[in-house]
C-alpha positions, 0 to 999 in steps of 0.5 A: 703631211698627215703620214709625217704626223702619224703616232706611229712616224713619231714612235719610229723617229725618236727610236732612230734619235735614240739610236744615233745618240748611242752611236755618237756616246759609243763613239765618243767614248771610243775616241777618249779611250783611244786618246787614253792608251796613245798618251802612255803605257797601258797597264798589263794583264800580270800573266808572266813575260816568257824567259828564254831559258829552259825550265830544266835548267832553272830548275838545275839551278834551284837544285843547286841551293844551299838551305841554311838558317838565316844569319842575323842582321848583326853588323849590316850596312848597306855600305858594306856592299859598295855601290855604284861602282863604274861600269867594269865588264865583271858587272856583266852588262856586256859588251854593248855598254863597254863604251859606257866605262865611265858610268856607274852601273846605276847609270848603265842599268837605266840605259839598259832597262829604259823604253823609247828615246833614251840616251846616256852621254858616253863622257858626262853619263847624263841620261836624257829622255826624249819624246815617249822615252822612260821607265816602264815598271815590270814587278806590278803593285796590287791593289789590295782593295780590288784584289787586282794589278793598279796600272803599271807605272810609266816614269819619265823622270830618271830621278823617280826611277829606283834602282832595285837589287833583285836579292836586296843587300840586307838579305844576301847579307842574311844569307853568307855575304856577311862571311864574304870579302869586300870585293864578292859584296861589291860584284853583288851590289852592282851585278847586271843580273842583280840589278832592275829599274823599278816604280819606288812603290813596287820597291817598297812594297818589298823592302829587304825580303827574301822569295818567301815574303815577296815575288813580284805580282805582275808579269815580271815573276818568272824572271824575277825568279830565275834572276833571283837563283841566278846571284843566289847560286854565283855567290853561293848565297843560302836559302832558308827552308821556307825560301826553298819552299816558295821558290819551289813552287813559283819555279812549278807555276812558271813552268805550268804557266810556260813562263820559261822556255 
């Protein structure tokens, strides 16, 4: 009992106390945080997603612009671009929504971009959203305090969900679209490649600019960018020497970042 009693058994005994209690804390923080990333999404690092494309050939199609001044906005409406047109295979969806003819792209679009068990009613184009089911946003909204990506956004509610034109309408109506018919406007309001499911905040944050203004700061960047050259070059849209630039030297980070490929 004198040795159990001993200064030196006391010292020994709250050092291996202390120990345990770090052990359970770490423990205990572990599980909080494991609990954290199994009940959404987590947030994603900004590096860019690989677009299976070559780099050539985006950078062929940025070859392919036209660099004009921009247009005014003198006579714009968004109604001059009718949407949400029914799911016909011009939108190019492709075949695994054919079924889905009765639906509007916006509707479609949703099927397409969502994650886990998301279904749209083939009759009725109801989306129902299922356990885990919804929208993950891919642009990133930056914290501009911290200098950093915020989360990315998780929505389950198909109604938080925006539906963003990847050339906002405004811009391509800046950009020759105002000289264009009725019908070339419609296939740009409710083209497949034209068309993603966004956080409304990430949407916001751009508005109606074009590549020179904004690009996505999250991980979404380097197929924003071939996206965007896509639907400027299929509807012979222009790019002012400035949007040129930007889009110029976002093609050469991707390819460096190997973003394409």
């Amino acid at each position: 009992m004198k040795v159990l009693s001993s200064p030196r058994f006391r010292r020994l005994a709250t050092l291996c106390g202390s120990v345990l209690v770090a052990v359970l804390v770490a423990v205990a923080v572990s599980c909080v945080e494991q609990g954290k990333d199994a009940g959404q999404p987590q947030a994603g690092t900004g590096s860019p997603d690989k677009v299976s494309v070559p780099a050539g050939d985006v950078s062929a199609l940025l070859a392919k612009l036209t660099v004009a001044k921009e247009a005014s906005m003198t006579g714009y409406s968004r109604e001059k671009f009718p949407h949400w047109d029914t799911n016909k295979a011009e939108h190019g969806f492709g075949d695994q929504f054919t079924q889905y003819a009765k639906c509007t792209t916006r509707e479609v679009m949703m099927l397409r971009d969502a994650t886990g068990a998301v279904t749209l009613d083939a009759k009725t184009c109801e989306l129902k959203v299922g356990s885990g089911g919804g929208w993950r946003d891919e642009y990133g909204v930056l914290d501009r305090k911290a200098g950093s990506l915020k989360e990315y956004k998780f929505i389950t509610d198909p109604s938080a969900v925006d539906a963003e034109h990847i050339v906002a309408l405004a811009e391509a109506w800046r950009s020759g679209a105002d000289k264009k018919d009725e019908a070339t406007r419609r296939r740009i309001a409710n083209d497949a490649i034209n068309l993603e499911a966004s956080d409304p905040t990430a949407n916001r944050s751009k508005g109606d600019q074009d590549a020179a203004n904004y690009l996505p700061p999250g991980k979404f960047r380097c197929a924003y960018i071939y996206r965007y050259l896509q639907i400027k070059v299929k509807y012979e849209l222009t790019v002012d020497s400035a949007e040129q630039t930007a889009l110029r030297t976002a093609v050469d980070a991707c390819t460096r970042e190997g973003g394409f490929g």
